[in-house]
Predicted model as a PDB file, atoms N, CA, C, CB and O in Angstrom, pLDDT in the B-factor column:
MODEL        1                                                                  
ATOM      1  N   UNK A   1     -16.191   1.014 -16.212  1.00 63.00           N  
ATOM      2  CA  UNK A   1     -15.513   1.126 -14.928  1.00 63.00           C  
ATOM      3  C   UNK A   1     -15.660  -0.188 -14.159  1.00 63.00           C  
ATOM      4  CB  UNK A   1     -16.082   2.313 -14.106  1.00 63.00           C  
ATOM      5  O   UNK A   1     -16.644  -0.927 -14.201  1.00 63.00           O  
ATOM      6  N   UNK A   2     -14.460  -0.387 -13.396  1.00 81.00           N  
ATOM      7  CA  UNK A   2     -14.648  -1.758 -12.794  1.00 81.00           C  
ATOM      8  C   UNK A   2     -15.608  -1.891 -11.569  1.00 81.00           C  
ATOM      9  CB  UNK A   2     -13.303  -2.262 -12.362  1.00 81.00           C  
ATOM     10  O   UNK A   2     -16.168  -0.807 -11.404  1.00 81.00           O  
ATOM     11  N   UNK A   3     -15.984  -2.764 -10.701  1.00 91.00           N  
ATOM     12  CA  UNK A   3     -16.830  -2.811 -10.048  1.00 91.00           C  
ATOM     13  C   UNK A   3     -15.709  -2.799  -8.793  1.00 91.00           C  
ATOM     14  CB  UNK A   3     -17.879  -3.891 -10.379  1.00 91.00           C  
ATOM     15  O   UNK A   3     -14.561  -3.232  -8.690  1.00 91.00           O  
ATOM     16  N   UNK A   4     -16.377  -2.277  -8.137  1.00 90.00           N  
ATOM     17  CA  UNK A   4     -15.441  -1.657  -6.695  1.00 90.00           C  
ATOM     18  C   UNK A   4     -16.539  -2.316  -5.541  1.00 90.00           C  
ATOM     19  CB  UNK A   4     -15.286   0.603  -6.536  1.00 90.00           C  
ATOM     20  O   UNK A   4     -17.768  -2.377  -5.525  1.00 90.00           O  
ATOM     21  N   UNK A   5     -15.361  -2.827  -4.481  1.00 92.00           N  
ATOM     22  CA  UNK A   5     -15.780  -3.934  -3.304  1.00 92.00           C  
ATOM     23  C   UNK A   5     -14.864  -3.570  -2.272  1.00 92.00           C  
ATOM     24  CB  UNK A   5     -15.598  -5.639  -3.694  1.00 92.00           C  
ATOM     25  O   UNK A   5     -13.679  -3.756  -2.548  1.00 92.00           O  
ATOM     26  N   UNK A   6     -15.060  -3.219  -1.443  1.00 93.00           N  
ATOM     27  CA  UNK A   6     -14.711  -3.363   0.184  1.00 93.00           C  
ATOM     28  C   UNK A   6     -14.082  -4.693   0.374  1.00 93.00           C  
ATOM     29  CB  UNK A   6     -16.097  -3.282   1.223  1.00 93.00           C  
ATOM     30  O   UNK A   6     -14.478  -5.802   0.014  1.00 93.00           O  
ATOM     31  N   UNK A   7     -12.645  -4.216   1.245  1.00 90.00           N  
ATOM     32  CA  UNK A   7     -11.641  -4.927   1.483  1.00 90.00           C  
ATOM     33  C   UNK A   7     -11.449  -4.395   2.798  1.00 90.00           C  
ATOM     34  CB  UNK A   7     -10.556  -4.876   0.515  1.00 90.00           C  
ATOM     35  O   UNK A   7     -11.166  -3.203   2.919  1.00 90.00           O  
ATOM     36  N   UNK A   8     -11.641  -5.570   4.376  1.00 91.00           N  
ATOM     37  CA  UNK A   8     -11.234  -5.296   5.274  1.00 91.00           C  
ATOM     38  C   UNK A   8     -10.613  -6.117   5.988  1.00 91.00           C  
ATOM     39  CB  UNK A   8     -11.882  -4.852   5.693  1.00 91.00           C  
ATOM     40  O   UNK A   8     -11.124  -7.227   6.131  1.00 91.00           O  
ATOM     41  N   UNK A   9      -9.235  -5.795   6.695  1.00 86.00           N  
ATOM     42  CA  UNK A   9      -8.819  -6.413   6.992  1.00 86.00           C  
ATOM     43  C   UNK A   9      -8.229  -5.730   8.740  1.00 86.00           C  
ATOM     44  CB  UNK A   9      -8.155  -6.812   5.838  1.00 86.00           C  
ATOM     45  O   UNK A   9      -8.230  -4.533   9.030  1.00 86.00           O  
ATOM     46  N   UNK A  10      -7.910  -6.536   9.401  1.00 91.00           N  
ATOM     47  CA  UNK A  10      -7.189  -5.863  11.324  1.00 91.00           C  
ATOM     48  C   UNK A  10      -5.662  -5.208  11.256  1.00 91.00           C  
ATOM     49  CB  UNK A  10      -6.845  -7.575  12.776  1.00 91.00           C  
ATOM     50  O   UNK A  10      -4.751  -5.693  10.585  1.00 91.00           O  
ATOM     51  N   UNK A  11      -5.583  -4.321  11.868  1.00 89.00           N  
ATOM     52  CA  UNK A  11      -4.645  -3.790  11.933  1.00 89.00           C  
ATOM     53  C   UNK A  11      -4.111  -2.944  13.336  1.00 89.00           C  
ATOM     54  CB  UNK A  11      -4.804  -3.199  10.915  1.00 89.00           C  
ATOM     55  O   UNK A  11      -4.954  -2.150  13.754  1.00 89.00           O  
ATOM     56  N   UNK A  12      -3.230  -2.984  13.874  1.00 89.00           N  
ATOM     57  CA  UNK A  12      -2.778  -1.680  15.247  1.00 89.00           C  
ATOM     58  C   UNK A  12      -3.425  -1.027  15.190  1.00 89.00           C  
ATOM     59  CB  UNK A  12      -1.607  -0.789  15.394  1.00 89.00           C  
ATOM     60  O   UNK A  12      -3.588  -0.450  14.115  1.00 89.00           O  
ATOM     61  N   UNK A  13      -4.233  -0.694  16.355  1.00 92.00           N  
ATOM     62  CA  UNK A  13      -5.131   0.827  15.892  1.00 92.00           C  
ATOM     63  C   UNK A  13      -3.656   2.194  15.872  1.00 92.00           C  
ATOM     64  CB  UNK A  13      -6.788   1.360  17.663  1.00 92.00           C  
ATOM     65  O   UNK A  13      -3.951   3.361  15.616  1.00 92.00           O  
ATOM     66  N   UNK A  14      -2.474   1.875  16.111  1.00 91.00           N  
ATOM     67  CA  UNK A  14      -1.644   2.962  16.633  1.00 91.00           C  
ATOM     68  C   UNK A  14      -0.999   3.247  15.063  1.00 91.00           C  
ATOM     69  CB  UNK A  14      -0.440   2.470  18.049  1.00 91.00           C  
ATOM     70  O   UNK A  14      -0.759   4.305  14.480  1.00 91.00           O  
ATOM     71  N   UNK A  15      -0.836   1.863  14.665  1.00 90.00           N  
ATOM     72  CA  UNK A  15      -0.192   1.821  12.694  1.00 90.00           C  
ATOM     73  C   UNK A  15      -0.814   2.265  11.886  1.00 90.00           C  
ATOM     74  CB  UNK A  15      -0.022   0.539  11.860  1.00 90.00           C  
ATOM     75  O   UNK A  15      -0.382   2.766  10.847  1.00 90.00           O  
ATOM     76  N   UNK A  16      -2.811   2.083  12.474  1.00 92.00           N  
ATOM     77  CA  UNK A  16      -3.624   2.618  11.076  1.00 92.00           C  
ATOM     78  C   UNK A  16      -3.494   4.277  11.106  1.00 92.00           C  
ATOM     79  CB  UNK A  16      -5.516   2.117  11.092  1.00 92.00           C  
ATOM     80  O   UNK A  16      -3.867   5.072  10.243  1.00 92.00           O  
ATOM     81  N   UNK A  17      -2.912   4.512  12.247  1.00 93.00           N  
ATOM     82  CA  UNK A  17      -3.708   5.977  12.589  1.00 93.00           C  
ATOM     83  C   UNK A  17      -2.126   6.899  12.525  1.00 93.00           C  
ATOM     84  CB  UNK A  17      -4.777   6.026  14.595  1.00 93.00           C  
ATOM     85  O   UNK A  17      -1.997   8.123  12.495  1.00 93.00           O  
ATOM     86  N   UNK A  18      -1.034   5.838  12.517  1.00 91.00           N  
ATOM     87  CA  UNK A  18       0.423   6.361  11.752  1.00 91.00           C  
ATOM     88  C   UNK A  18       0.414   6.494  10.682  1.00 91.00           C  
ATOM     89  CB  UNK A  18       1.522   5.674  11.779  1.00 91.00           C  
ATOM     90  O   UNK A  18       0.929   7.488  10.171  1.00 91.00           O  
ATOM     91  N   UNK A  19      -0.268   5.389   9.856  1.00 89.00           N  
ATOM     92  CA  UNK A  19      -0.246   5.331   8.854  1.00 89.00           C  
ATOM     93  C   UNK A  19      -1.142   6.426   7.727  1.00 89.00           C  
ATOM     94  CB  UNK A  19      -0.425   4.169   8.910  1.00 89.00           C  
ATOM     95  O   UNK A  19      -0.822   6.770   6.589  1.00 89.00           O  
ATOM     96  N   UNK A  20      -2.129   6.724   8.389  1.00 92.00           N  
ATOM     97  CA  UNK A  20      -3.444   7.760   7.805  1.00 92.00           C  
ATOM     98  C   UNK A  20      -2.530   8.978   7.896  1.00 92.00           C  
ATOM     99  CB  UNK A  20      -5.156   7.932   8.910  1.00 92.00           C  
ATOM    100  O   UNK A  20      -2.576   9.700   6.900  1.00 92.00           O  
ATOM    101  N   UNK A  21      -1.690   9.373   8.895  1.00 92.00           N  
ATOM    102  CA  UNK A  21      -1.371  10.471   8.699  1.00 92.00           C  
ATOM    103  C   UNK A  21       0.155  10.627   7.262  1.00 92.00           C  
ATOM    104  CB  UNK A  21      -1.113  10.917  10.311  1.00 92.00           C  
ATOM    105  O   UNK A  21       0.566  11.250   6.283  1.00 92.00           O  
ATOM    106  N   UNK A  22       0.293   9.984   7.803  1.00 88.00           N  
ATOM    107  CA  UNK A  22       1.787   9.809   6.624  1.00 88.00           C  
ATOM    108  C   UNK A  22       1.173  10.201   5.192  1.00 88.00           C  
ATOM    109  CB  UNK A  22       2.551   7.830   6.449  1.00 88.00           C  
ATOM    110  O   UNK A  22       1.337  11.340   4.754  1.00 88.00           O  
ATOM    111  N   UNK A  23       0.461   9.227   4.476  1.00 89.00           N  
ATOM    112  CA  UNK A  23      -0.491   9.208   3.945  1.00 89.00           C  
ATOM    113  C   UNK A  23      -0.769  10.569   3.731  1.00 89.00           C  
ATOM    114  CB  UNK A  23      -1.304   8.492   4.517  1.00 89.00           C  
ATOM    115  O   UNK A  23      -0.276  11.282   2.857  1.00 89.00           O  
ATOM    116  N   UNK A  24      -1.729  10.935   4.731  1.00 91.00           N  
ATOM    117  CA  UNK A  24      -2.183  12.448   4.357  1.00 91.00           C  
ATOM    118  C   UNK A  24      -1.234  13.516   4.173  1.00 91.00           C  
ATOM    119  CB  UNK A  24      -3.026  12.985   5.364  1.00 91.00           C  
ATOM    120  O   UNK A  24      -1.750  14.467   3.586  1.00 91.00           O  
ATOM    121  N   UNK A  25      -0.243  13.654   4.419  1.00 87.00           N  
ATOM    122  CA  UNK A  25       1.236  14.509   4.218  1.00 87.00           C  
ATOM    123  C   UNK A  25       1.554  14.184   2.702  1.00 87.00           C  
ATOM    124  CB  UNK A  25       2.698  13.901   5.363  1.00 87.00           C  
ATOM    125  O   UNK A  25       1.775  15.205   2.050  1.00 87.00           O  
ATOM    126  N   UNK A  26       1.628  13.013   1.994  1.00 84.00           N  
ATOM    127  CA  UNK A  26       1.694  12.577   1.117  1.00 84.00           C  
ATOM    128  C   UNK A  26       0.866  13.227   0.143  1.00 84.00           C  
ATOM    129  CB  UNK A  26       1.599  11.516   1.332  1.00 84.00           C  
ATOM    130  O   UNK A  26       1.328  13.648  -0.917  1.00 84.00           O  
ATOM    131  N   UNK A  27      -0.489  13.337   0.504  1.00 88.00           N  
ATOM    132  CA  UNK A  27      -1.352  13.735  -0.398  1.00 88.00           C  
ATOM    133  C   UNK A  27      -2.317  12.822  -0.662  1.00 88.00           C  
ATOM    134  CB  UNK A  27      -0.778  14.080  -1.451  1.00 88.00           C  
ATOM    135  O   UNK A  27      -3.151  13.211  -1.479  1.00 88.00           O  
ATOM    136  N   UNK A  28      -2.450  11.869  -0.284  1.00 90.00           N  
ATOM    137  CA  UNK A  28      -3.562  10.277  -0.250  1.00 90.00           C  
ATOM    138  C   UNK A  28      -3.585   9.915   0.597  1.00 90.00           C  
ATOM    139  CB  UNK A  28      -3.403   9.020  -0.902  1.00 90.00           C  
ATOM    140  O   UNK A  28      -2.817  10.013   1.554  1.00 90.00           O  
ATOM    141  N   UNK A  29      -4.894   9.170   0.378  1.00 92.00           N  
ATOM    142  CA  UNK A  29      -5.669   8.550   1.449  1.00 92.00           C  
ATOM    143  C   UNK A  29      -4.748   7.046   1.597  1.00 92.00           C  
ATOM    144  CB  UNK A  29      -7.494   8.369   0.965  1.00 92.00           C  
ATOM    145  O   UNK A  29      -3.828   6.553   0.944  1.00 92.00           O  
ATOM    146  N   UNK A  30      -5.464   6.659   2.716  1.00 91.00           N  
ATOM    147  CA  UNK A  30      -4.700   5.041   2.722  1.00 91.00           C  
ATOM    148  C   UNK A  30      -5.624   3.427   1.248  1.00 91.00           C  
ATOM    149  CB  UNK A  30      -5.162   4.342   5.112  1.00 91.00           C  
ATOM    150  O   UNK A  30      -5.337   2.304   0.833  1.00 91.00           O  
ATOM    151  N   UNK A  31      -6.521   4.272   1.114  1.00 92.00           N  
ATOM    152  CA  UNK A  31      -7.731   3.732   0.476  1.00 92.00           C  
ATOM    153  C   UNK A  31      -6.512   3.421  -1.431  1.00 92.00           C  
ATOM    154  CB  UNK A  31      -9.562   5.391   0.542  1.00 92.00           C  
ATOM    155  O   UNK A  31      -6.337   2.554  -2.288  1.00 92.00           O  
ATOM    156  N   UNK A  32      -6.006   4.943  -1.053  1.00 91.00           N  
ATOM    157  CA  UNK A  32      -5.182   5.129  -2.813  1.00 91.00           C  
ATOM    158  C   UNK A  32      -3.973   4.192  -2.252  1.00 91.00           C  
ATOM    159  CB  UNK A  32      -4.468   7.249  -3.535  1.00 91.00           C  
ATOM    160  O   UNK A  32      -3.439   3.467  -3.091  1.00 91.00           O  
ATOM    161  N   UNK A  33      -3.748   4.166  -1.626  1.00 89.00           N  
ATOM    162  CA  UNK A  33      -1.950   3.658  -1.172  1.00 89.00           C  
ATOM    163  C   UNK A  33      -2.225   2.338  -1.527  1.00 89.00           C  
ATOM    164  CB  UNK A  33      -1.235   3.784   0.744  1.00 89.00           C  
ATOM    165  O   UNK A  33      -1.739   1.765  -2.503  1.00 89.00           O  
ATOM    166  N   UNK A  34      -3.309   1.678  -0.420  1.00 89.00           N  
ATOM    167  CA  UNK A  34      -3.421  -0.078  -1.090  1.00 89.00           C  
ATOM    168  C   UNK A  34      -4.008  -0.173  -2.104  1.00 89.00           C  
ATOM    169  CB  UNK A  34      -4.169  -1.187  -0.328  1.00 89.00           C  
ATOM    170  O   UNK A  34      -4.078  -1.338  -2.496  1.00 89.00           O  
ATOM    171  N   UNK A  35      -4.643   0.806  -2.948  1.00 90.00           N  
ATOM    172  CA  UNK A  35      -4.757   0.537  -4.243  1.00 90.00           C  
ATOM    173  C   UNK A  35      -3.565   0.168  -5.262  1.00 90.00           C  
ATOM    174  CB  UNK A  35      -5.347   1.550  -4.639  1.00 90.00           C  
ATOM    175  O   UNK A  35      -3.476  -0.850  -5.947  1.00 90.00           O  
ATOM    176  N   UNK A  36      -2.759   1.152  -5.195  1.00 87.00           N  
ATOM    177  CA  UNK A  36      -1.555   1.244  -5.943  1.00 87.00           C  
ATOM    178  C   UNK A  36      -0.622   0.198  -5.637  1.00 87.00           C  
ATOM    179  CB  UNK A  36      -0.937   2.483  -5.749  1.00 87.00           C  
ATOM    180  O   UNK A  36       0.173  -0.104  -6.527  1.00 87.00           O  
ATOM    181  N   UNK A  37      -0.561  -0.525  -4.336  1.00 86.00           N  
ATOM    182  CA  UNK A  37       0.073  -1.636  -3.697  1.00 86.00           C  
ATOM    183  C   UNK A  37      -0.491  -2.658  -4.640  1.00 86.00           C  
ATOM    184  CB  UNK A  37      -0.254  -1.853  -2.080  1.00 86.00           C  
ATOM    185  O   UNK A  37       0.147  -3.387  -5.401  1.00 86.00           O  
ATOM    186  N   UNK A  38      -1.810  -2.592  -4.465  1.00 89.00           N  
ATOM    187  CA  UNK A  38      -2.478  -4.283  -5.228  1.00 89.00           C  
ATOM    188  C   UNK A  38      -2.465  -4.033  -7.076  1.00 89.00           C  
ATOM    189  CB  UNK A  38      -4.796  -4.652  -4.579  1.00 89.00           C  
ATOM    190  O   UNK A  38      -2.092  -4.989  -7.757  1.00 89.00           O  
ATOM    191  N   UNK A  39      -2.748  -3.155  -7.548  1.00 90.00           N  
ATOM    192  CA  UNK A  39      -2.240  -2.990  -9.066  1.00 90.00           C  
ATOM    193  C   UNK A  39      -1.043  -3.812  -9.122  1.00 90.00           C  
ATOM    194  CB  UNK A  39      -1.867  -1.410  -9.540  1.00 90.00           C  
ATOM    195  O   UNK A  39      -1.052  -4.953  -9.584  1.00 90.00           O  
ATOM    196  N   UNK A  40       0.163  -3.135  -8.573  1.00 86.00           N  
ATOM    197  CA  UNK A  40       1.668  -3.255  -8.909  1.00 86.00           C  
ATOM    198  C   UNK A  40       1.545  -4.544  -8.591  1.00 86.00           C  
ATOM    199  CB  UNK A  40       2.865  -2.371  -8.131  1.00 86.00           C  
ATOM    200  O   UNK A  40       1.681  -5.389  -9.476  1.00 86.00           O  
ATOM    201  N   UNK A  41       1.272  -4.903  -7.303  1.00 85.00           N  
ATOM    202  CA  UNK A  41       1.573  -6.760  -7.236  1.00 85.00           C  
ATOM    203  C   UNK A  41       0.512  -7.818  -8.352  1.00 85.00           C  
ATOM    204  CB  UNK A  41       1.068  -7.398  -5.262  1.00 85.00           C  
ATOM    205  O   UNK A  41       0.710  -8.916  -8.872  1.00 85.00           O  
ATOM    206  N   UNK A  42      -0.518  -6.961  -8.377  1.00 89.00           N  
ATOM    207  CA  UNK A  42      -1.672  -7.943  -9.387  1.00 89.00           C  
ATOM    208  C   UNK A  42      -0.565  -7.803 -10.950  1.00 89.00           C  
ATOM    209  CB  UNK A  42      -3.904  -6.874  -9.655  1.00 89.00           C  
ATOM    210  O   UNK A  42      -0.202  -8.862 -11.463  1.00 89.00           O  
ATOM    211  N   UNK A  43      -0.193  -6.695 -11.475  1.00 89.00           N  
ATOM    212  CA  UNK A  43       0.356  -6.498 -12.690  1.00 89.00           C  
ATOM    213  C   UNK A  43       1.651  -7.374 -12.829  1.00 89.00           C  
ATOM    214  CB  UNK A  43       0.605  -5.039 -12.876  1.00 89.00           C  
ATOM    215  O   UNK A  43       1.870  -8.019 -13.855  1.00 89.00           O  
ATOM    216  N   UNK A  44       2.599  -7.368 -11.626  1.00 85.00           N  
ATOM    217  CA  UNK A  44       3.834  -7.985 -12.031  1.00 85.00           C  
ATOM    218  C   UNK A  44       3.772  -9.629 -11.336  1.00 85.00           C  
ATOM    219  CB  UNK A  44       5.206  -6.961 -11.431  1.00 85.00           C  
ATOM    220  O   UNK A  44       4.570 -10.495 -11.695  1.00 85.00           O  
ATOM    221  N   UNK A  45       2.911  -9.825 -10.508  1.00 84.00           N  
ATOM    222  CA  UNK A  45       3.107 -10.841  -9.708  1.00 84.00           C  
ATOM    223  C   UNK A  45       4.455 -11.246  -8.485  1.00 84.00           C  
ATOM    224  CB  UNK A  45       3.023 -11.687 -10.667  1.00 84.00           C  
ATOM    225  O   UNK A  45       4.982 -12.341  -8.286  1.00 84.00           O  
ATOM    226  N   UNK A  46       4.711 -10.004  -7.863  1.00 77.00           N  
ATOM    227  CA  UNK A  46       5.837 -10.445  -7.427  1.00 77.00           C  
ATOM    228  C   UNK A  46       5.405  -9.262  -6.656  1.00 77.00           C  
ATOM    229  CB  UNK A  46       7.209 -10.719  -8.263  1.00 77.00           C  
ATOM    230  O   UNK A  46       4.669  -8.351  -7.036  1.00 77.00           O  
ATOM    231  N   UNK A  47       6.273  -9.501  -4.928  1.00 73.00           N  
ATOM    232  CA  UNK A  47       5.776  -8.509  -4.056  1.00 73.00           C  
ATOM    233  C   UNK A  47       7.233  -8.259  -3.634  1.00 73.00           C  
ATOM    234  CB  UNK A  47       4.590  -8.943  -2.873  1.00 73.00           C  
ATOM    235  O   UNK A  47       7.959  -9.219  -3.377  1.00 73.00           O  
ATOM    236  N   UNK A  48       7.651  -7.066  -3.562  1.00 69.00           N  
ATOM    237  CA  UNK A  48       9.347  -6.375  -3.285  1.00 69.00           C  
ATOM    238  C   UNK A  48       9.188  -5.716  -2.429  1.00 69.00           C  
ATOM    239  CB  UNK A  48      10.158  -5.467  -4.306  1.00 69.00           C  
ATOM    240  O   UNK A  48       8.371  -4.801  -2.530  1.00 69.00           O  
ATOM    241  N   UNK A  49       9.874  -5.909  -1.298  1.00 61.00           N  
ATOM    242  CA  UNK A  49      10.348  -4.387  -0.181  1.00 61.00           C  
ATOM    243  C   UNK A  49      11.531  -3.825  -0.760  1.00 61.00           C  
ATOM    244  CB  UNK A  49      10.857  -4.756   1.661  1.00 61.00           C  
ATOM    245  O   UNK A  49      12.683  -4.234  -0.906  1.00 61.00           O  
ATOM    246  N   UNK A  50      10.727  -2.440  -1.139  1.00 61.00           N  
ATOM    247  CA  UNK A  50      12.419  -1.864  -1.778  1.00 61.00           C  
ATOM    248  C   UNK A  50      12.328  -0.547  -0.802  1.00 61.00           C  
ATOM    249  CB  UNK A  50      12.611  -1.320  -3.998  1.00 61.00           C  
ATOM    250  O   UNK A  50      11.229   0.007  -0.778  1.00 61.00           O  
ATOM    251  N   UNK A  51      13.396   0.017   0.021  1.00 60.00           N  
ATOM    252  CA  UNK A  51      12.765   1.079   0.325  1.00 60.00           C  
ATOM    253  C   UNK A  51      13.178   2.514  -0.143  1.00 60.00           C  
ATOM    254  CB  UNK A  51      12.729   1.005   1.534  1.00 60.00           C  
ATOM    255  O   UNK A  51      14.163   3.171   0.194  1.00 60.00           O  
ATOM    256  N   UNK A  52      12.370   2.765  -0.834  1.00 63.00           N  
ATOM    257  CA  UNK A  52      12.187   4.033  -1.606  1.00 63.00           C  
ATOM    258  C   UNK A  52      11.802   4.840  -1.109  1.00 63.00           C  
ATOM    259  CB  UNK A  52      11.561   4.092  -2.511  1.00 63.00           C  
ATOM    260  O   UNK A  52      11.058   4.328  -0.272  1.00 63.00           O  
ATOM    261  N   UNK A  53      11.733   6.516  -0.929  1.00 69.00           N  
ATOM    262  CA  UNK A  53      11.061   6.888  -0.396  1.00 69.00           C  
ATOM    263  C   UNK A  53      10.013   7.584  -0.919  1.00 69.00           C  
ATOM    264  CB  UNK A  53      11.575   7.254   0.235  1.00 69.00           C  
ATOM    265  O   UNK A  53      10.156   8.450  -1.783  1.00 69.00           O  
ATOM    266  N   UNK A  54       8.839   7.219  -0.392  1.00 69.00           N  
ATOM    267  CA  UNK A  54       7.522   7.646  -1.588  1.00 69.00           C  
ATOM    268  C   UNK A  54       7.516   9.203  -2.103  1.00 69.00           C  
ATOM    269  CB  UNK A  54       5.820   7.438  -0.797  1.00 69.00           C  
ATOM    270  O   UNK A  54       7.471   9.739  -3.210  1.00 69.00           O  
ATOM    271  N   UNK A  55       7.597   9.752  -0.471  1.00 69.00           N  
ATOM    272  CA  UNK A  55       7.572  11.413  -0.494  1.00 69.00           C  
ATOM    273  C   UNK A  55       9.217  11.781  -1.332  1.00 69.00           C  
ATOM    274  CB  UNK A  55       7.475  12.192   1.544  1.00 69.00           C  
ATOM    275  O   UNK A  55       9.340  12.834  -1.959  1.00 69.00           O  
ATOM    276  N   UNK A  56       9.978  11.119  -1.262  1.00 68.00           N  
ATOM    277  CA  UNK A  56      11.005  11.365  -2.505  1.00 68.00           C  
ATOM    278  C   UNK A  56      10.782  10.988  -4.126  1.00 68.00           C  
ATOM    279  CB  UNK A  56      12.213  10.579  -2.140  1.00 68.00           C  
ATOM    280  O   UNK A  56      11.487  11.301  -5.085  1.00 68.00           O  
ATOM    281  N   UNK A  57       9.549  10.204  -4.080  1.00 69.00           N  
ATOM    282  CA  UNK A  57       8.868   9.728  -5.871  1.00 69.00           C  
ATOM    283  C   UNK A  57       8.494  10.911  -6.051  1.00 69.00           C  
ATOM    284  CB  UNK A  57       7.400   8.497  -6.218  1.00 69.00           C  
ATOM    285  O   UNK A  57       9.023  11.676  -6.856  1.00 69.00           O  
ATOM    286  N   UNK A  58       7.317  11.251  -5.148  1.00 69.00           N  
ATOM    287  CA  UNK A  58       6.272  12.182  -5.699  1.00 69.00           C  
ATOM    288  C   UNK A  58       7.140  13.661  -5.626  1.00 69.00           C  
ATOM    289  CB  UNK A  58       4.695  12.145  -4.680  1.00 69.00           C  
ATOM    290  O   UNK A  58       6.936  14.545  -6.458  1.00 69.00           O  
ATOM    291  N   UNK A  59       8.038  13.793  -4.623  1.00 70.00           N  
ATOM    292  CA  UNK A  59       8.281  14.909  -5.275  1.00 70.00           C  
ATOM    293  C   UNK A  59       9.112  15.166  -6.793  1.00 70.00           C  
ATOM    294  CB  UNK A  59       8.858  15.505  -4.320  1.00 70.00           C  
ATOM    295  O   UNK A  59       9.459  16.237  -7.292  1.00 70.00           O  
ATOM    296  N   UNK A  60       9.225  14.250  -7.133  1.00 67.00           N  
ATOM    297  CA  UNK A  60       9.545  14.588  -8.860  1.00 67.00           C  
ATOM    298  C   UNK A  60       8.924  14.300  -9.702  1.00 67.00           C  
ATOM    299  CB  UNK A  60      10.517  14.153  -9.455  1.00 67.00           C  
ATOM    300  O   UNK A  60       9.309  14.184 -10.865  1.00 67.00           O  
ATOM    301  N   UNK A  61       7.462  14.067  -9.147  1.00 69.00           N  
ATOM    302  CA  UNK A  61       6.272  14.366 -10.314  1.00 69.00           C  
ATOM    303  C   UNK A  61       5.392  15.265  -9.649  1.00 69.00           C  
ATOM    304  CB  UNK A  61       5.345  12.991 -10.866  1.00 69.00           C  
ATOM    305  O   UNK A  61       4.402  15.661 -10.264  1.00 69.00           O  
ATOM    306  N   UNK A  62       5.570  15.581  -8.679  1.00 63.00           N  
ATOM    307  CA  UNK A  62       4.506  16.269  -8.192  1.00 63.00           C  
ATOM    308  C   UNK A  62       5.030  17.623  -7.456  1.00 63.00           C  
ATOM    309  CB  UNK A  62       3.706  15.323  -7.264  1.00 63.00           C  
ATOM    310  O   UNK A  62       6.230  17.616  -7.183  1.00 63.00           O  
ATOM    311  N   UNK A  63       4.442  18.545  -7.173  1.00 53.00           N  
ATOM    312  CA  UNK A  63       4.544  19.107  -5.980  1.00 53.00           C  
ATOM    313  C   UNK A  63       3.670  18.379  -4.465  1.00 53.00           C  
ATOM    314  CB  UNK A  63       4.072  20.520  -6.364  1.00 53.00           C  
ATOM    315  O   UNK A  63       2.478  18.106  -4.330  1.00 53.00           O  
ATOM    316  N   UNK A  64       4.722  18.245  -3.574  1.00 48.00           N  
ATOM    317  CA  UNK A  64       4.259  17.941  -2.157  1.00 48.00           C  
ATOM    318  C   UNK A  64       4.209  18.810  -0.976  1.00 48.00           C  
ATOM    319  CB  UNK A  64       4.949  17.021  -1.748  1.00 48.00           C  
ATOM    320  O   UNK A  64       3.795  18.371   0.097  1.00 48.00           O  
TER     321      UNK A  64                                                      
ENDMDL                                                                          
END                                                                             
């Protein structure tokens, strides 16, 4: 297993606390969200705004 490190960075307190909830409707934490953010950009090297809608991904693998 890889070795896991704390990443902090400033943010709106009004965006983190938009953002935590979205997130939690989703089904994840914000902790999984920038995980999955930094994979995809570490794996392809290239950073895209596409806008998709997440809660429209997951619901066709998941129940939400």
């Amino acid at each position: 297993m890889a070795q896991v490190v704390n990443v902090n960075f400033r943010m709106d307190a009004e965006l983190k606390k938009s953002m935590e909830q979205a997130y939690s409707e989703l089904g994840m934490s914000m902790t999984t969200a920038f995980t999955i953010f930094a994979e995809k950009v570490s794996r392809e090297k290239e950073f895209h705004l596409m806008y998709v809608s997440l809660r429209f991904i997951l619901s066709k693998i998941c129940v939400i």
